[in-house]
Structures are given as C-alpha cells and as structure tokens.
N, C-alpha and C positions, 0 to 999 in steps of 0.2 A: 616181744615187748621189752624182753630184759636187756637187750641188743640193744636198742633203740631210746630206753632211756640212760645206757652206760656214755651212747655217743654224743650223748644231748649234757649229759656231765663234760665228755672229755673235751665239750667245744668251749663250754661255761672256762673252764679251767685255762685253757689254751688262747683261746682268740683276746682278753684282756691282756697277756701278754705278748701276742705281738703287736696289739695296739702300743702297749709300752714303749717299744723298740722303737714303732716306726715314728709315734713324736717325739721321742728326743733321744734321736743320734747324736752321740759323742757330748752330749752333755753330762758335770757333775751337778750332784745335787747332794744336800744334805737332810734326812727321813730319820723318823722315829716315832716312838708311841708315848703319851703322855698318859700318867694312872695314878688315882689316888690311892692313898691311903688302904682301901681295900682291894686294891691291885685292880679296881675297875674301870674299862676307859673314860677321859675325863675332854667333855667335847668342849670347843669355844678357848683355850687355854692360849692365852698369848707366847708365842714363839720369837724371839728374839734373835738373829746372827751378827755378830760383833766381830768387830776386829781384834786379835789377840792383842797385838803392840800400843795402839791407842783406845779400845774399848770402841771405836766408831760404830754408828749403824750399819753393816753391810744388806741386808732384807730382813722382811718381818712377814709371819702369818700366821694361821690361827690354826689348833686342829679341829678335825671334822667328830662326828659323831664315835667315829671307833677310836677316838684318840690319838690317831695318826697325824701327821704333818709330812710336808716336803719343802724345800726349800730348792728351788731349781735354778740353773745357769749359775752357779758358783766359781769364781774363777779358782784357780790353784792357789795355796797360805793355808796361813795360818789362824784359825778361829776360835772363838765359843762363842756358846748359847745362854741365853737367859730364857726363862719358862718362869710363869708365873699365869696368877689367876686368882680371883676374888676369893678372899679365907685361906690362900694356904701360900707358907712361905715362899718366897723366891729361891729356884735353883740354878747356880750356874754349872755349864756341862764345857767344861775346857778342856785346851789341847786336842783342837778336832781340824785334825790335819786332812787337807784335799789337793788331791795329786787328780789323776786324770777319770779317774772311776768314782762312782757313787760311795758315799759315806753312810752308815747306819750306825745312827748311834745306842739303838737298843729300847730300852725302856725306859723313861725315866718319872720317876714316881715323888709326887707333890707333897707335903706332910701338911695338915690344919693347924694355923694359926690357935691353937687350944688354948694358949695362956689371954691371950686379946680377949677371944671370947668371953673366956670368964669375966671378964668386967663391963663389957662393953655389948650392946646386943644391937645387932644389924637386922636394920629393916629396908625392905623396899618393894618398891610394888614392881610386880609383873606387867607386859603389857597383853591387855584384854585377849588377841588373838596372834597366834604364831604361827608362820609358816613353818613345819617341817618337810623330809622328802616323801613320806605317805601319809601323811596328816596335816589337819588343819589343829592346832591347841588353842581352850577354850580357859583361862581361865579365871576362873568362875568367881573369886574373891576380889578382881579388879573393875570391879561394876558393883555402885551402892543398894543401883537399884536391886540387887538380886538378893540384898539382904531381909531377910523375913519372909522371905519367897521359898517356892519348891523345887526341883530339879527339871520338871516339865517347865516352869514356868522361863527357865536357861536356855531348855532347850528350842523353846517358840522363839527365841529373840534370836539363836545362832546362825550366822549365815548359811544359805542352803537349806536351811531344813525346817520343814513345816511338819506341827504336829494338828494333826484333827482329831479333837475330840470326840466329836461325837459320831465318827466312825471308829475312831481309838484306833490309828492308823500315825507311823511317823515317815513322810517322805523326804530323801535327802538326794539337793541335786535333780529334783524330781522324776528318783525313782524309790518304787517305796522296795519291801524287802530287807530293810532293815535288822539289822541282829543287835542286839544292847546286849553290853557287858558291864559289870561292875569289878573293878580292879583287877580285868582280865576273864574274870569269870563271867560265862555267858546264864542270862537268866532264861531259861529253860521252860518259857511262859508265854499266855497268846499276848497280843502286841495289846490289846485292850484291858489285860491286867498287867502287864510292865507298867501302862498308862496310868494305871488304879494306884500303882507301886511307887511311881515315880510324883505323882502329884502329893503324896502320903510323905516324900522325902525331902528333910530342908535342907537347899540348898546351902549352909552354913557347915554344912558333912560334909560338903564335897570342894578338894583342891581342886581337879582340872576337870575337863570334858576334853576331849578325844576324837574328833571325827575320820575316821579312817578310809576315805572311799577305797580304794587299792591298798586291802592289807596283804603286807606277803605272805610266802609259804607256811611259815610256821602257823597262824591262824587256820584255824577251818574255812572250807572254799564257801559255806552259807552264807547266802545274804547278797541280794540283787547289788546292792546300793552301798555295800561293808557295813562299817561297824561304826556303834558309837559306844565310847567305852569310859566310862567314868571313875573317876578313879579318886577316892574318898580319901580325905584328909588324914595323914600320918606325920605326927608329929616327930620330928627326929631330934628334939632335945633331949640330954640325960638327966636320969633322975623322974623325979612325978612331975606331969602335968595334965593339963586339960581342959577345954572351954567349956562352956553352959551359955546357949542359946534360947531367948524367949522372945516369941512373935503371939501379938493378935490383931487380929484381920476384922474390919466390921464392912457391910455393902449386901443389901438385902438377903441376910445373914451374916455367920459368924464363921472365924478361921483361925485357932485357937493353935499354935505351935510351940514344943519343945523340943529341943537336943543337948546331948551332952556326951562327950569324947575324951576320952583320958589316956594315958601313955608312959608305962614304967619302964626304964631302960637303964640297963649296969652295962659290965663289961660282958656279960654271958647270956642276960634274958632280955628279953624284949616282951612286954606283955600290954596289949592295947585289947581297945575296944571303942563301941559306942553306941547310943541308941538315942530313935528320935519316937515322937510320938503327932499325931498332928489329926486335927476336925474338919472337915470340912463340909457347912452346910449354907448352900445358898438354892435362893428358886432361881427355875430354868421354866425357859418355854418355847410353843414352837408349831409348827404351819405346815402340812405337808399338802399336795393335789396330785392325783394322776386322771388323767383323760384317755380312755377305749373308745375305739370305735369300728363296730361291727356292721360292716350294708349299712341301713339307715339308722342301726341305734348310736347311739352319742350317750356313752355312759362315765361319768366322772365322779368322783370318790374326793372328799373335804373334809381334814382333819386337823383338828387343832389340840394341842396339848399343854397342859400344867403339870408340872413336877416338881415333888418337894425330894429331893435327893440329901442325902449327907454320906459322908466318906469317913471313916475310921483307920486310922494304919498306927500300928507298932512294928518297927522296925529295930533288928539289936544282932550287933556281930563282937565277937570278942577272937583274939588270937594271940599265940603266944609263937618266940623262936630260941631258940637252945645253940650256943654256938660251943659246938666241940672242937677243941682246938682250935688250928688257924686256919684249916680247909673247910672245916664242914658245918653245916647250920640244918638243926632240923624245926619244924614247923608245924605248927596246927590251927585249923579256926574252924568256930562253929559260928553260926548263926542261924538267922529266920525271921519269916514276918507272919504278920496277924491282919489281915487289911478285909475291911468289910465294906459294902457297900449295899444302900437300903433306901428304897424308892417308892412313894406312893406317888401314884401321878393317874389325873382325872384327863379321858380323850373325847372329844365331841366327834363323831362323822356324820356327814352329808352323803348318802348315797344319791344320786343325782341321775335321770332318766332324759334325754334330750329337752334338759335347762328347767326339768321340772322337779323337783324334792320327792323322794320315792319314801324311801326308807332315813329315822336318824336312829346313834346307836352312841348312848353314852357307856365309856370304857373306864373301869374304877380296876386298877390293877397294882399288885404291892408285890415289888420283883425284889430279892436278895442273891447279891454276887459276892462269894464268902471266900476266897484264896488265906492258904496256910501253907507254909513252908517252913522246911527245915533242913541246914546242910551240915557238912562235915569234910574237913579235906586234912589229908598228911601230906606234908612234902619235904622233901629231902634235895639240898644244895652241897655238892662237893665239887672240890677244887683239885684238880686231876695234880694238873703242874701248875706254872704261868702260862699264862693263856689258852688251859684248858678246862673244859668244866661238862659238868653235867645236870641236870634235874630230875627228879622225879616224884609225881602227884598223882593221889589217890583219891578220887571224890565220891560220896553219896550224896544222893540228890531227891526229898520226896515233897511232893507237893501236892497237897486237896485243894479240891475245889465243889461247894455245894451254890447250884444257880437254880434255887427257884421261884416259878411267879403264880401269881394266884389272878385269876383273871372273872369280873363279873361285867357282865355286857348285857345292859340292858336299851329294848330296843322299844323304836316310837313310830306314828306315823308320820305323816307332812304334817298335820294338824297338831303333831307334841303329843298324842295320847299315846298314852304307854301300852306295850302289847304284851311283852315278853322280855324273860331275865332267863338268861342261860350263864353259867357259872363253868368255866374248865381252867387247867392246870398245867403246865409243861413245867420241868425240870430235867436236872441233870445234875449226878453226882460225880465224881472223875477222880481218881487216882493214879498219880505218875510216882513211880521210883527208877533212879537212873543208875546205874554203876557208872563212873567212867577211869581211864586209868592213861598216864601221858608219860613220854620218857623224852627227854632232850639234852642234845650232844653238842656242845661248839669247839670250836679248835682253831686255831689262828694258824696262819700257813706260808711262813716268813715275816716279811715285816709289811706286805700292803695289803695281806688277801686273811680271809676268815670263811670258816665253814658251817655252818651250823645243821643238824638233820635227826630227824626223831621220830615214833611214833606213837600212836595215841588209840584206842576201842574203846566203844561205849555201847553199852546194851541198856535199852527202855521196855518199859511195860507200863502198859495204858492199858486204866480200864473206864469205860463212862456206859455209865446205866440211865439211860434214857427214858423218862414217863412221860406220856401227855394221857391224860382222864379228862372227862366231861364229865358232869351230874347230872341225872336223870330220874325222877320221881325223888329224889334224894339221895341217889346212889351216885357212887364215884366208878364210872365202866371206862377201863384204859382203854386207849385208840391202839388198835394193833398194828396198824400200819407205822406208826411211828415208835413205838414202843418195844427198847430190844435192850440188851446189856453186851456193848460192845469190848471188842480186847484189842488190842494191836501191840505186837513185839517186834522193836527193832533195833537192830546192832547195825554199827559203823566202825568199819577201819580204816585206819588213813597212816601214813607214812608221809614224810618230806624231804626235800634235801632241799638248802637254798646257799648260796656264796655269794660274797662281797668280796668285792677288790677294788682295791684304791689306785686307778690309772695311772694318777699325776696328783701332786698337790690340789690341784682342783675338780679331779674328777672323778666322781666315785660310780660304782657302778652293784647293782646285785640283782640276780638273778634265782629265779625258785621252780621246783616244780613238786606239783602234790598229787597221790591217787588216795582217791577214797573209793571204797566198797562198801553199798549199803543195801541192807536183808530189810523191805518189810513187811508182815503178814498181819491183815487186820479182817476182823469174823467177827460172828456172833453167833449166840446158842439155833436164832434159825436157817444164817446161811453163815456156811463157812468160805474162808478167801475172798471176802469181798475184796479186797487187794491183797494181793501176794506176787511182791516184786522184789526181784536181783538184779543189780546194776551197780560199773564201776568206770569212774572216770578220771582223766587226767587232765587237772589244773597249772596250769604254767603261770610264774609271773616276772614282771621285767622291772627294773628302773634304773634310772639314770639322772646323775644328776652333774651339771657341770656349775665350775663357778668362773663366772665371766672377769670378774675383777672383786674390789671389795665390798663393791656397794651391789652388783648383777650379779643371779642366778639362773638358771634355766634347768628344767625338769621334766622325764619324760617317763610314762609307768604304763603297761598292761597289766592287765590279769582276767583270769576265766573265773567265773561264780557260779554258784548252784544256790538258788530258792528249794527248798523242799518243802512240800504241804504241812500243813500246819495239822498236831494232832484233831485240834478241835474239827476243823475243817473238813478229814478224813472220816473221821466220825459223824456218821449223820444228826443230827438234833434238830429239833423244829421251835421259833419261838414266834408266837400271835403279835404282829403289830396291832391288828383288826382283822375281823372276821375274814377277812379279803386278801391278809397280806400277812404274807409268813417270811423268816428268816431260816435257813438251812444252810445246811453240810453236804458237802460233795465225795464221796470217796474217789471217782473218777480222776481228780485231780490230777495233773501230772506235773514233775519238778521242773520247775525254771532255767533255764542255763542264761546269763549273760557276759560275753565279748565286750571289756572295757580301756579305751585308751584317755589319758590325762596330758595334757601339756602348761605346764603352769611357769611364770614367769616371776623373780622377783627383782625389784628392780628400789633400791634402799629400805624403807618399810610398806612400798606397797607391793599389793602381788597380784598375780592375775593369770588366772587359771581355767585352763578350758576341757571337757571332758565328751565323751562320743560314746555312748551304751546303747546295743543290739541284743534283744532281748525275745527269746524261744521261751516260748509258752508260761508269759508274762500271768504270776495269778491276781485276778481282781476278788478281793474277799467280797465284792459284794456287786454282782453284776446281775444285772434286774432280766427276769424273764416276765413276760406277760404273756397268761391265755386273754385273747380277746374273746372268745366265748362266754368263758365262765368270768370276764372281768375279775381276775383274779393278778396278785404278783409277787410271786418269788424272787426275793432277795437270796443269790446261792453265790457259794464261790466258785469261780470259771477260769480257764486255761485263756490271756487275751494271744491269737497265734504269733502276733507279730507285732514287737515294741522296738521305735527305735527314740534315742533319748541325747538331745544337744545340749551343754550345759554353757553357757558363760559367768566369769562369777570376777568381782573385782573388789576386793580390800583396801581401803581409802583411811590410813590412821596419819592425822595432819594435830601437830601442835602449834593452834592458831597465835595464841598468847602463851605466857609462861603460866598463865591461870587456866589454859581452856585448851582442854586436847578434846578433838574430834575423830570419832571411826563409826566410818559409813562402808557400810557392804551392800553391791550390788551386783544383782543378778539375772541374767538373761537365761528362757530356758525354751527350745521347741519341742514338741511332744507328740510323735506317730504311732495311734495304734490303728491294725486292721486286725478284723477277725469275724468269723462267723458268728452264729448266734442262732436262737428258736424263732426268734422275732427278724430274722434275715440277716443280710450279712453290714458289717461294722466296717466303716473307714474311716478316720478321723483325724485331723491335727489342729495343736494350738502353740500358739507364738505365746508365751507372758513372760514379766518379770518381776523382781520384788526388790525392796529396798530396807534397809536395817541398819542398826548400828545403836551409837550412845552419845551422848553429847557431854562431857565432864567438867564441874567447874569448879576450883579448889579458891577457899572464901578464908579470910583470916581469919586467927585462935582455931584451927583446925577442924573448919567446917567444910562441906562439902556438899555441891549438887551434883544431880545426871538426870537428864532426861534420855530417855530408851525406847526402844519399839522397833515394829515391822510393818509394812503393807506388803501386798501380794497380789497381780492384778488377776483379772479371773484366769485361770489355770484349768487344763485338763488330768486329770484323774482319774488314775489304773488302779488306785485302790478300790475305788465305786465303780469300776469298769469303764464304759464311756461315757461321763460323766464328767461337766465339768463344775469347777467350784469356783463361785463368785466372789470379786474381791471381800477382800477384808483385812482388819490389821489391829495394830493396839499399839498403843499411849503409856508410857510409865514416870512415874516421877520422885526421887526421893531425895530429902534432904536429912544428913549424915552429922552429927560430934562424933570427934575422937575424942578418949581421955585416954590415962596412961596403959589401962589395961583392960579396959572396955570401952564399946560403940553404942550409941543410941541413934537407932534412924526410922526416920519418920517418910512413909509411903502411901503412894496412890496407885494400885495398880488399874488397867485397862482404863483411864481417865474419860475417857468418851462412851465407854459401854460401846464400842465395835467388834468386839472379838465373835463374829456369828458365823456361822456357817450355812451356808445357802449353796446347792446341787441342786441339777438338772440334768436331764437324761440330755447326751450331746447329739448322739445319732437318734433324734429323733424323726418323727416322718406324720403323715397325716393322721393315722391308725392308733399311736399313742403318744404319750407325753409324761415326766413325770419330775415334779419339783420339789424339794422341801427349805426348810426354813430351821434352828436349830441356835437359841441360843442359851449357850452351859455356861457359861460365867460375867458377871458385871461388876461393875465399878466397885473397887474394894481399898477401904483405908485400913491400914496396918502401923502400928507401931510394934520397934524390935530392938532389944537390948543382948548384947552380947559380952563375955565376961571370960579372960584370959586367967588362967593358975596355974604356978610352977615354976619349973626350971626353966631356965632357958640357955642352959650350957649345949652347946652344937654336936650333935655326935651324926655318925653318917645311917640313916635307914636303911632297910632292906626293902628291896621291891618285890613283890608278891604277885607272881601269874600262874592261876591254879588251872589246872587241866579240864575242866570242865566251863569250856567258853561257848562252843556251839551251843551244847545242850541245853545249856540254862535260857535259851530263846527261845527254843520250837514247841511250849508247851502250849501249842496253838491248836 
C-alpha cells in the first residue's frame, strides 16, 4: 500500500511538469505570486506588462486563486509590471529583463489603502451566486428576499438543492447524503435536527453559503452529495462593531426573530461573537392512505392529521484570536444551542375492509424533540517561513437529545361508538460526546506548485436508551422487544496529501488523495456487537481547471465519497405513526460509497455544469416495508443496492435593464435506483427538473424589489426509498428601504401556500400502494429591521476551519 501511494504522489508531482514542457517549447514568459498584506495569496489581482521605454501595454492578466500569475510568449526587452487591486495600493515591479528563459519575479505583496479608508467607506454588493473550481457560492446578503428569513429558508431557494421538511432530508444535485458545516465545522447531528437548527437561524448571521459537491482531500471523504457549508458573518473592521436584527412573521401563526453580532479588533485580539433567537409557530396538516391486498381482502388504511407545532432555537457562539508576533495566532470558540420543538397534533384513521369502514381510531399525541449542545475548539496558526505554514485544532463536541411522545388512541366502530382508549409511550434519550483532533501542513514548491497534507482522529461515544410502555389497568409495562439502552463507540482516522500546480497562466490543476480507517462497535446490555465493524478506504480526488480566454472557463473534477450510517439510524428506536405503522432504526445498515465526475463550463457569467454519480449501497432513511398479512408498515432505513445520479444544471444571471438584473437557475436531473426489498425486488427511474432563481428591481431614493422562488417537477426519492415526490414549489416577495445604517423590509413569504409535500410509493404494484400528503408551512408576512454599529475602518480577518467538520453531521 505504501509503494503504491508513494507512486501515485510521484506521478502527481511529475506528470504536470512534463505537461509544462511539452506546451510551451522555447517560450518566455513572465510568473510570480501576488500577497497581501498578511503574506496570504490574493486571487483576481490585476497584472499589468509594460514597456520599460514608453510605459506601452505589452499583455495583461489576472492571478488565480493561489495568487499566481503568468504572463506567456514574451518577446526578449525590456519591462515592468503594474499589480494592483481593489483597496490596495498600486505596485510597480521594474527592471524585468527577458532574454530567452522564463522570468520569476518572486513575491510581490500589495499593502491596503488604510488612510482612504479612514474616511471613505466602500460598499458593494456581491453577485447572488459564483462559480468557483469546487463550489457553487451563495451569497446570502444579495437577495432582499432572504432578509427576515432563516438559513433553511436560503437553502430551498439554492440552485440544486431541495430541502424536505417533512422528512427533514436535504438533497443536492439529487443526491441526498449531505454533510453541513458551519464555518468549516461539521455539525455532528441527524439531518432532521440540523433542519430544527437551521430553520431556528436567521439568515442575517450568515455572509455566504457554500455548496461544495466535490470537496478535496483536505475535507472528510463523508457525504454522498458533499458539503454545504456556511459560513457566518465576520466582520473585519477595526475597533467595535456590530448589527441587531429584528424580524416578525404573521400567516396562520407567528414568527418572532432576533439576532445580534459584534466584533472587537486591535492590532493583537480579535474578539467576536453572536447570537440569534427565533419562534416559530404555525398549523400544519395533512393526508396520508396506504392500500394491502391479500387473496381476496383489500385492506386500506386513511389518515388525516392536525398539528399545532412551534419551534424554539437559541443559538450563540463567541471566539476570540491572539496574535503572537508576526507568525503565530492562537484561537478559541465556544458556543452551543438550545432548540426545542413541541407538538400536539389530533390524527383521524379509517381502517377500511374491502371499501367497508371496519375499525376508526382517533390519535391525540404530544411528541417533544429537545436537542442541546455545546462546543469548544483550540486552534493554533503558525507561519513556518513564506509560504509555509501549519494548523492545529482541538475540538469537543457534546450533544443531548431527549425525544419523547405520549400517545392516546382511542378507538370507534363504523357507527362512531366508542370502544376503547389504549394510552403507550415511546422515547429516547441520547448522549453523544466527541474528541476530535486535526493537524495541517502546506508548503509551496517553487513558484507554480503547492503541497498541502495533514491528519486528523476523532473518537465518539453514543449512548441512546430506548423506552416504549403501554398502560394496562393503570400501569405503565415497558415493551421488551423494543426497549434496550444502546452504546456505540467509534473512532476515525484519516490522513491526506493533496497538490496544486499551476500548468500555465491558465491552467491550474490539483490533485488529492485521502485514507480513512474507521472502528465501530455498537451493543446493548442484552446483545452485545450488534455491529462491530473495521474497515479502511482510499479516496482520490481530481480537478482541473483551464481558462479558455477571459470571458471562457472549463472545469473537470472526481472524487470518491463515503455515506456512513447515521448514529440514530444504527440504533434501533421505534416511533407509532398508528397502531399500524411504525418508524425504525436499522443496525444492518451499511456505508455508502459514491464514484463522482463534474464538468462545468463557464462562459462570461453564465455557467453550466454537468455531474454523473454511481452510488453502492445508496441509504434511504426511510424505505417502506409492508407485511401484507398483518396490514402493517415499517418505515426503516435501507441499503438502496444500486443508485446512479445525472445531473444538468444551468446558471442564467442577465442585467435586463440598469434597474433589473435577473438570475435564473435551471436544472435537469435523471434518477436510477435498483434494488431489492421484502416486498420484491425495486427498479426505477425518473427524468425531472426545477427551476429557481430571483428577479431584482432597484427603485429610486433607495428602494428595492425581488421576487424569488423554486419549482421542482415530480422527482424521484432516495431519501423515501422509492418514492417519488410531487411537484411543488414557492413564491417570495419583498420590498426593501435602505437608510444610512439600517434596512427596513417588508416580506411575503411562500405567497401561494404551495410549499407541500406530496410522496407516493414509485415501485408500486397491485398488492400495495402508499401515498401521503404533508403540509408544514404557509403563507407568512414578515416585517424586518436591521441596524449597523461601529467602526468601519478595514482591517484584514482571519478565517476559521476547525477540525471537527465530519463529526459535527453524523449525529444521525
């Protein structure tokens, strides 16, 4: 193995340089690296060649993300360069003599415009979304609508990526698998409380969104679909500042928001924070059927439900950095949240006899889903020499969770007389604490290549104690079959090595490859090793990216992924929709592997990107088994064998008028699963596509509209198994004052009441059927005030990626 990834380096290393060679025989060219201020590279930086004797334009280009540049086919003379770039003075680099061989001019480092600043404060806006070479960026402050809104509500409108509520499921590109990060850090949680988490957070916290389908080496190889990674507003003026944001929401109920962010910074400390708090209570309701059929019976099952829900979240992170000297910076942040959520909801069933009323059974149940957390991370930043450096982070990570519901089911004839009230209980308590600990190395390696390699362990411990009881004469007697106090212990190691190299002025290239080794053993006090598995794999990853001229790019990326089961998931738990229909935990489960290729195209600001994912033992958190005997149905999560995933996806940002820019994204997607099942065996595909975007219109005295929204036509679904989900989409609207240091905007969100969720079993067949119906949120007006304080002198931030990115996802 050691052999064999030495030679997988020494090709990495080697073969970008005889590509070198073989495009450009006997050509000069003039290269170097552009860096601010804090000696870090500065991408986008205009690059100037001049003639020595009359200052003439000889070429011009820009550098790339490592701060490189090239300047290629130079004839023989005499030159210099002009370097420059928004905020920081103009440099000229003279006396740059070219004979018949390449020139490298070194480093050359930009200083900030700091006296301007002081008097003068530069604004502008971003546009809505960016292409980079492994990401799509999101951001999040150039869209009105998103103002008084929450972080889920960003995320339903981003191209590619549908969130379902009401499986608490986010697919991107559709595939789900998804891993969320917050400024790097992975949240370490099942994907239905990130949802709980995320809808709890106002958007007015967060600078960008992130979507990462092929993230490189350095990230963990988790996550079918990559990463979405947000990355929360840091202000980088000196001195104090800070906003205070207030939103309320009315639309059959209320949606009561605050936030507030602040930001100390000298020459030495850096000391931030923030915290939001936010209500949310609206009615929801909703339709479910499923249809058995055994020999001659025809048994069908009709359920309807009302839900009074509301959501509670407190969320607050504070951090501070210490800068020793001129190399070193050390770091801390804690934070945590508080997020509840509490639901009484009234369910009617029909139990139904070949089209006759058998049995009704009204369902009166009060369920509480309570997540708490708390973290902590150290991290240490040193600066070796120029151009080389290193990190190192320390994180703990604990998280509770108490889920329980109280359930009273009282039942009737056909004729509505009451028969009987039976009363049971299912919960679950759950305890996760995480260590994890990261080390990372970069190093530059002449003047076009760069190294970077590191590694990272993280050891967990899960514990979830499982009750279901009945009552019987009065007594509460636990069900033993479902009733255990589970544990699982698992540790991950992982290493990387990844390198970049700058081909040519236009083409940059890097390459990664990652192993992880992962221990898990999961028991209980009556069977032990219900899983206990060892296994380690090696993730590779590629990209490529060339630039055709100045307005044409082209881009090409692999990588290999691991899904791992979700803790919840592994751990068995039972929860009653009806008498008839349970939800469950698989320990079975086995991890996911997905083979992913990208080719995306960008061609001035539109872009257009196409992706191909092959996906081994694809998990559906909720894949329907049906006894047809006992008319019963288990919702469990399932291994799908065989996923493959086409993606087409097209970014359309047009400035119609000087008043009205438009960005429309659209999306093509085909979807094959096969796979087995208790109910036979699974084939299925579906063709859909969606549509998204904003429409922006800027109105005098500094007013402003946007209309926003998505459609989605019906779609197939690996999260539900096979399962597809019927169109659906939503309506946004808000109209926006600026004043000098605060915004007032006035919002409608989902303007039509369409945001519903509607599934149906896809592989269906004569034997069964099963449909529901699912609507969590409606038409909601909002107003929201927002309120800028402080400095606004420019000083440079530091960027924050703490070691604990996987983890902070899988507390599933």
């Amino acid at each position: 193995m050691q052999k064999k990834v030495t030679n997988f380096l020494n090709i990495l290393q080697v073969v970008p340089c005889l590509l070198v060679y073989s495009l450009l025989p006997g050509q000069s060219s003039v290269s170097g690296f552009v860096l601010g201020n804090d000696k870090k590279p500065m991408a986008n930086a205009n690059v100037l060649l001049l003639n020595e004797k009359d200052s003439s334009l000889v070429k011009g280009s820009t550098s790339n993300v490592s701060g490189f540049f090239s300047l290629e086919k130079i004839k023989t003379g005499n030159y210099m360069a002009l370097i420059s770039s928004t905020g920081f003075k103009e440099y000229y680099q003279r006396n740059i003599l070219v004979n018949k061989e390449d020139v490298n001019v070194g480093n050359i480092i930009l200083e900030q415009e700091s006296n301007a600043l002081n008097n003068v404060i530069v604004t502008g806006k971003k546009p809505l979304f960016e292409q980079k070479i492994d990401r799509m960026v999101i951001n999040v402050k150039s869209s009105i609508t998103n103002t008084g809104g929450t972080v889920l509500e960003v995320l339903e409108k981003s191209p590619g990526v549908t969130v379902n509520r009401s499986s608490g499921s986010i697919v991107m590109n559709g595939k789900d698998g998804v891993q969320v990060m917050i400024n790097g850090k992975m949240n370490y949680m099942p994907t239905e409380a990130i949802l709980q988490m995320l809808n709890g957070m106002n958007a007015s916290t967060v600078e960008k969104i992130e979507l990462i389908t092929n993230p490189p080496a350095k990230y963990d190889a988790a996550g079918n679909a990559g990463y979405i990674n947000i990355v929360l507003s840091q202000n980088p003026n000196q001195g104090f500042n800070g906003s205070i944001d207030l939103s309320m929401g009315v639309g059959n109920g209320t949606n009561p928001k605050a936030s507030t962010n602040f930001n100390y910074r000298n020459k030495q400390f850096n000391i931030y924070g923030n915290y939001s708090y936010s209500r949310l209570a609206q009615l929801q309701n909703g339709r479910f059927y499923r249809r058995v059929k055994d020999n001659s019976l025809l048994s069908e099952i009709e359920t309807t439900t009302d839900r009074d829900p509301y959501q509670r979240n407190h969320n607050a992170r504070i951090g501070i950095d210490y800068i020793i000297g001129r190399k070193t910076i050390i770091g801390a942040i804690i934070g945590g949240y508080n997020n509840k959520w509490e639901m009484d909801a009234i369910n009617h069933s029909k139990y139904i006899k070949n089209g006759i009323v058998d049995t009704q059974i009204s369902i009166k149940n009060h369920e509480i889903n309570y997540w708490k957390h708390a973290m902590g991370n150290l991290n240490l930043m040193h600066s070796i020499k120029e151009g080389e450096s290193l990190s190192m982070n320390v994180d703990y990570l604990h998280y509770g969770n108490e889920n329980p519901t109280d359930y009273l089911n009282s039942y009737y004839n056909a004729g509505n007389i009451h028969l009987a009230d039976e009363s049971t209980f299912s919960g679950k308590v759950t305890n996760i604490n995480i260590w994890v600990s990261q080390f990372d190395y970069e190093k530059k390696i002449g003047t076009k290549s760069s190294i970077q390699l590191g590694a990272k362990g993280a050891s967990s411990h899960f514990t979830n104690n499982v009750l279901v009881k009945k009552q019987e004469l009065g007594i509460w007697i636990p069900d033993s079959a479902f009733t255990a106090n589970y544990k699982l212990v698992e540790n991950i190691g992982a290493a990387y090595i990844s390198i970049d190299h700058n081909l040519s002025a236009n083409t940059t290239l890097k390459g990664g490859l990652r192993y992880e080794y992962t221990y898990s053993n999961l028991g209980s006090e009556k069977q032990k090793n219900i899983v206990d598995r060892k296994y380690g794999r090696l993730f590779p990853t590629f990209y490529i990216n060339h630039k055709l001229n100045e307005k044409n790019s082209v881009n090409f990326s692999y990588s290999r992924r691991i899904n791992r089961p979700s803790f919840n998931n592994l751990a068995p738990f039972l929860i009653f929709i009806d008498p008839k229909t349970f939800v469950s935990g698989n320990a079975a489960l086995q991890p996911a592997i997905t083979d992913g290729i990208k080719l995306g195209f960008v061609t001035g600001k539109f872009i257009v990107s196409g992706t191909y994912s092959y996906i081994s033992n694809a998990i559906a958190n909720f894949q329907f088994e049906i006894d047809t005997n006992k008319n019963t149905q288990t919702v469990i999560a399932a291994n799908i064998k065989k996923s493959q995933i086409g993606n087409l996806s097209i970014s359309i940002p047009v400035n119609i008028t000087k008043w009205w820019f438009s960005q429309v994204n659209l999306d093509g997607t085909w979807h094959q699963m096969k796979t087995g099942s208790k109910n036979g065996p699974i084939d299925v595909a579906q063709l859909f596509f969606g549509i998204s975007g904003a429409q922006n219109f800027k109105l005098p005295k500094r007013f402003a509209i946007e209309l926003s929204g998505f459609y989605q036509s019906k779609s197939l679904s690996a999260f539900f198994g096979a399962s597809t989900l019927q169109p659906f989409g939503r309506l946004n609207f808000a109209l926006q004052k600026k004043f000098e240091q605060s915004t007032l905007t006035l919002g409608v969100d989902d303007i039509f009441s369409s945001f519903i969720f509607k599934t149906e079993l896809a592989a269906q067949d004569d034997n069964f059927f099963t449909e529901g119906r699912l609507q969590i949120s409606q038409r909601m007006f909002k107003l929201s005030y927002s309120l800028n304080f402080g400095s606004k002198i420019l000083k440079d931030k530091r960027t924050r990626i703490t070691a604990s990115e996987e983890e902070r996802s899988r507390v599933q």
